[in-house]
N, C-alpha and C positions, 0 to 999 in steps of 0.2 A: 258323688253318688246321685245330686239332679240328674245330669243328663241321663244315668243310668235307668232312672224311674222316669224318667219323659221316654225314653225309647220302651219299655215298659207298659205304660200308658197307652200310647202312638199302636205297640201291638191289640191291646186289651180291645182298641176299642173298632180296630180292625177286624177282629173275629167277636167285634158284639151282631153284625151283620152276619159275617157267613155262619155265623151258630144259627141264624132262622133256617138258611137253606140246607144243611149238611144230613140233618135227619132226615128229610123228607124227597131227597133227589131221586131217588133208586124209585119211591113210593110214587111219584109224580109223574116221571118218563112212563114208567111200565104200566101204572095204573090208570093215570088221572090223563092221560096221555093216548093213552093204548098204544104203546109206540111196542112195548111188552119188555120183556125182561132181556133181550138181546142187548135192544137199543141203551137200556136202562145201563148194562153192564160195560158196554164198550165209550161210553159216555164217562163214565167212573175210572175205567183203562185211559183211556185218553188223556183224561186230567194227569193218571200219573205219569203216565209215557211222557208229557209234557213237561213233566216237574222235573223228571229224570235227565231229561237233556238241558235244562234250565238252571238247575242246583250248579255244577260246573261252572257255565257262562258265568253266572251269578255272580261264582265266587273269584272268578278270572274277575271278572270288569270291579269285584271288590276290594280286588292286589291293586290296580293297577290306577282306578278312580277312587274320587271321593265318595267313601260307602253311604254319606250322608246323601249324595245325586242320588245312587245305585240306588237306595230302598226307597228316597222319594218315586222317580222317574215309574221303578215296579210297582207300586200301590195305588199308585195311578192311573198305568195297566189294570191293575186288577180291579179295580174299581170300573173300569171300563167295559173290562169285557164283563164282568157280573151283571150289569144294567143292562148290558145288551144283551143276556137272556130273557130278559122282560120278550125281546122279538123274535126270540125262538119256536117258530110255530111249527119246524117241521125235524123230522128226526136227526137230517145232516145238519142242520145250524144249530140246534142244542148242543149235537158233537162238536161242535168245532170251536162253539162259546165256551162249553167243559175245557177242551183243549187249552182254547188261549187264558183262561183263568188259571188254570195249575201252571203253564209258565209263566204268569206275571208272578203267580205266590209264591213260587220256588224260588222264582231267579233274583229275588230281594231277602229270601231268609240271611242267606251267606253276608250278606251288608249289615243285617239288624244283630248279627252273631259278632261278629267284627268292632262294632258299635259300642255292643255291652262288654266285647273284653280290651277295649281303648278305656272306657271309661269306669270301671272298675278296676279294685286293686285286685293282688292277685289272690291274697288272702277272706276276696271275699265274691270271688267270680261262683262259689258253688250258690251261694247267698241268692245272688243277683240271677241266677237262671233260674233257681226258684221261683222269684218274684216272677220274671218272664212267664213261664209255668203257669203259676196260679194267674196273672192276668190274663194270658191268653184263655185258661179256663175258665172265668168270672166271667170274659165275655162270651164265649162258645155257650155256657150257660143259660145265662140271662137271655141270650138271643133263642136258645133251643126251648126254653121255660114259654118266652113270649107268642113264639111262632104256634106254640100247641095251640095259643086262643085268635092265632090269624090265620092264619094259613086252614084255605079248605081247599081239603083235597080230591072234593066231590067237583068243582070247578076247573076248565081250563084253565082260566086266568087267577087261579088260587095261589099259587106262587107266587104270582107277580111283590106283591108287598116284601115278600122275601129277595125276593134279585133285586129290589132296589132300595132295600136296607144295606144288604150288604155292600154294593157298591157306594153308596153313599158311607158305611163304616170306614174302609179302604179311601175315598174322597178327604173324609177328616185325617184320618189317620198319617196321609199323605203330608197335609198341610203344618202337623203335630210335627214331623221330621223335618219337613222344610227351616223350622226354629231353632233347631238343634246346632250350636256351634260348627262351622266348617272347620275347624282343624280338630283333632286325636286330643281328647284330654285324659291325662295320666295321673290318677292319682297315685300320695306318697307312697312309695313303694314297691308299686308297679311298675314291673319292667312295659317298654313300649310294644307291642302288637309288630314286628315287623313283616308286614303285607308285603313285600318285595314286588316282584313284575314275574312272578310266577308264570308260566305257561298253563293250561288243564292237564294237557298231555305228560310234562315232565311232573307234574304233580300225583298224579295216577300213577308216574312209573316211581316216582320215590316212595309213596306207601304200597306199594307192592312189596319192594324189595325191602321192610321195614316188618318184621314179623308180629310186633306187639301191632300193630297197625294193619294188616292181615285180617290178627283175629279180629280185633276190633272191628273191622270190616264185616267179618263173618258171625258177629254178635248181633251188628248193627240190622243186618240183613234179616235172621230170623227173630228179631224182637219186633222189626216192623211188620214181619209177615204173622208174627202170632197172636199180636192185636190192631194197629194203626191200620193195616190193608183191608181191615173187614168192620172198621168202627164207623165207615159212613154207609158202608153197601150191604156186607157179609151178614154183619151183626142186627142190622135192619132186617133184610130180607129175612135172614133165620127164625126171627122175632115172627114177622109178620107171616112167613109161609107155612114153617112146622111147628111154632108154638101157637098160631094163632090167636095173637096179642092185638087188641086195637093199636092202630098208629100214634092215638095221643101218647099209650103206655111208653111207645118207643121213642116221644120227645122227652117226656118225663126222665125216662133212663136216661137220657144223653147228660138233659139236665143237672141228675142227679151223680153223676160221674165227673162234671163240672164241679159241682159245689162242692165235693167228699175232696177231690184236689186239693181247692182253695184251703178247705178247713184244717187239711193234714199236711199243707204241702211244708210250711216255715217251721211247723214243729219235728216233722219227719228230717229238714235239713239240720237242726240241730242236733240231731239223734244221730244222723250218718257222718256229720261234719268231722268225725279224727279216723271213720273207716276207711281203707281202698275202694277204688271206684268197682273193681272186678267181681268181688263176692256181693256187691250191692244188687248191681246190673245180673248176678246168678239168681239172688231174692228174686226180682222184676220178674225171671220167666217161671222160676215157679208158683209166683204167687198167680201169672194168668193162664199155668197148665189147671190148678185149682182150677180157676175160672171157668176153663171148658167143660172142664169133668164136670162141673156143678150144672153148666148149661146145657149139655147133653145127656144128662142122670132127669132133669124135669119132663123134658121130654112124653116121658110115661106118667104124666100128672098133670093135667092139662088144668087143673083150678088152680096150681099154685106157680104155674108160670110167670102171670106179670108179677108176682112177689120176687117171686127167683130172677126172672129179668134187671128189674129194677136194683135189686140187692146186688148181684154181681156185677154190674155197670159199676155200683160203688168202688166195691172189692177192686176192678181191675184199675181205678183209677188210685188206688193205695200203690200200685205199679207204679205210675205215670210218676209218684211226685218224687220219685228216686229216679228216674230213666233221665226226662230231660235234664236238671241240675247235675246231673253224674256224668253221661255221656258226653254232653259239648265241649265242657272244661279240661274228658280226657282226651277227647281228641286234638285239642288246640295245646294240651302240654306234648303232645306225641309230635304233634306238627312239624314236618322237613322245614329248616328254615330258612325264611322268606315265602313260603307259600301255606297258612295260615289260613288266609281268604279260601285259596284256591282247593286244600285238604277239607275245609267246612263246609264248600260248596261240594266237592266230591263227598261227602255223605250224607249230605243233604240230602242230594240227588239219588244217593242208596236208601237212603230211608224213605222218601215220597214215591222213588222210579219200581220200586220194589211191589210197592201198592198196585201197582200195575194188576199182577198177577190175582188179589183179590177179589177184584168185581168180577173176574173172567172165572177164578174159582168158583164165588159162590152162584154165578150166573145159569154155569154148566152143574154142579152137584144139585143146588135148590132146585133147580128147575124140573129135575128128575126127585124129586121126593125123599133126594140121600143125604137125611140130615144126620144120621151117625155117623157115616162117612165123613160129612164135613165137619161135626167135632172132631171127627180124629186125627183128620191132619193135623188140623192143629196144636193137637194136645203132642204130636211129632213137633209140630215144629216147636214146640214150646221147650220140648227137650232138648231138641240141639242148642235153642239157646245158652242153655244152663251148661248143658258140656260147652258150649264156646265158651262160656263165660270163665269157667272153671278154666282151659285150659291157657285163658287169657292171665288169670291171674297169676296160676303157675311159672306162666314166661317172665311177669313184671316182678312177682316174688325173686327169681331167680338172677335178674337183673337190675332188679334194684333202679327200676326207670322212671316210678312216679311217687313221688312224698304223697301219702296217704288224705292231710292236712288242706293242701294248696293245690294237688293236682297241677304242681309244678315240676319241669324237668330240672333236676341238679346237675352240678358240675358233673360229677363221677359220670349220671346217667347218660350227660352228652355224649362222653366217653364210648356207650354200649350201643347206641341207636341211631349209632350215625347210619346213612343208606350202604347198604349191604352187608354191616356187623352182625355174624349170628344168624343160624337159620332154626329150622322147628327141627 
């Protein structure tokens, strides 16, 4: 379990940096910038467009190398191009430091995922993504809490302190992995990780033709569109243009959806540790259609907005501490086998690539004044979640593909999931 809390660690202290910058990008480019809301938006697209093609590669070069290289080599990256938004004084090279930051971050997630299910058993991988969870939260916090008292966004150079935390977070963090044993350590128990020499390509095509792995695909997609694509841009902008909330308000809320994690995250996994992962992941999107309802009902009460902001930041993060610990564990029991790495970077890259579409949303609705509108998609997308969710469960119910316990595949389930058994 060290190595597992050093890789842990290694992330936490990776997003104690970019939690100064994540509130404030959108606020910065359009604002403090006057680059406006265009630049602001395709800057936030970019990163994920970037992530999107990088999640894959990622998880290719995490089949095929040593995941320990893969996540040092990317955090190092990342660390790079973050510092070198410090030199971003015109609207194409902030795009393009956006850019190369979301693929150094993507294209290391699928290494540090890999990481934690070498080095955990299997009986306790829902435990350990937890922990991952809550440190990456602790530090997204602590950075998003700090930043309210540095970061001025009445200056050009107001950021700067932020791009070079973060890169400097990502620096350590780098150096945190570099320590970590080179070879797979297996605790008792624990069956071995086999990362085989997967392709991206044939990996794509075995969860296609894999229906519980489908939906799961089609979960993964509007969970990330109904909160993660609009938590650095969406959810800002909304704040700051039709609730007209000061900026502090909206470090605070990040803040505080940070900490509400951390606090609830190890008690909420003992609470879900003997349910299926599929009725968990259904909670997850109605607990953030709630959320929109509630943040598009304030709207018409402009005093009680930063309460309502702030409060529901919490709420959606009651979300978050069932989504991550639930989802990776089911995807990696779903997994075609030998391509593990390769399946984690492909929804990696579905959950960051997806984001895409967020900034571009809220860029085009906010900027026209259509903030009910732009609750409502959402509170849509929130629903399909919950119908994917459900109808995910129904299939694994049916089939009998994942122990509820271990989010391990069994014997029998080999049986039912192999590529092309069983359609919808």
């Amino acid at each position: 379990m060290r190595g597992s809390r050093w890789v842990v660690g290694a992330s936490a202290v990776a997003m104690l940096g970019w939690g100064t910058v994540l509130p404030y990008q959108y606020a910065y480019a359009s604002g403090t910038r006057g680059w406006g809301g265009a630049v602001a938006a395709v800057a936030a697209s970019l990163f994920s467009v970037a992530a999107l093609v990088a999640g894959p590669v990622g998880g290719r070069l995490a089949d095929r190398f040593s995941p320990v290289l893969v996540a040092v080599v990317t955090k190092l990256a990342a660390a790079l191009a973050a510092g070198s938004l410090v030199l971003a004084d015109t609207p194409t090279t902030f795009v393009v430091g956006m850019a190369a930051f979301g693929f150094a971050l993507a294209a290391g997630g699928p290494a540090q995922s890999v990481l934690l299910l070498e080095r955990s058993a299997s009986t306790d991988r829902r435990t350990t993504f937890a922990w991952l969870a809550a440190g990456q939260a602790l530090g997204m916090g602590v950075g998003a809490f700090a930043a309210g008292y540095l970061v001025d966004l009445a200056r050009p150079d107001g950021l700067d302190v932020a791009f070079l935390a973060a890169g400097l977070g990502f620096l350590v963090s780098a150096g945190m992995l570099a320590t970590l044993p080179r070879g797979p350590v297996h605790q008792p128990g624990s069956p071995a990780v086999d990362r085989g020499r997967g392709q991206a390509t044939e990996a794509m095509r075995l969860v296609l033709r894999q229906p519980a792995l489908r939906w799961t695909a089609v979960l993964t997609i509007a969970l990330a569109l109904a909160f993660y694509a609009q938590f650095d841009t969406g959810l800002p902008a909304y704040a700051l243009t039709i609730l007209d909330v000061p900026a502090r308000t909206v470090g605070l809320a990040a803040a505080v959806n940070c900490f509400v994690l951390i606090l609830l995250q190890l008690a909420v996994v003992r609470w879900t540790a003997n349910r299926p992962a599929a009725p968990l992941l259904m909670a997850v999107g109605a607990i953030w259609l709630a959320c929109w309802v509630g943040l598009g009902a304030v709207a018409s009460f402009p005093a009680l907005a930063p309460v309502v902001l702030v409060s529901t930041f919490g709420v959606f993060a009651l979300g978050e501490t069932m989504y991550g610990p639930v989802l990776n564990p089911l995807v990696a029991s779903l997994a075609p086998e030998g391509h593990v790495g390769s399946t984690l970077g492909l929804f990696t890259g579905l959950q960051t690539g997806v984001s895409a579409l967020g900034p571009l949303v809220a860029g085009v609705v906010l900027s026209g004044g259509h903030g009910r509108e732009f609750v409502g998609l959402h509170v849509l997308i929130s629903a399909v979640a919950i119908a994917a969710a459900w109808r995910l469960q129904r299939h694994l119910a049916g089939r009998k593909v994942v122990d509820p316990t271990t989010d391990e595949l069994t014997d029998e389930s080999l049986q039912t999931v192999v590529p092309g058994a069983g359609s919808v």
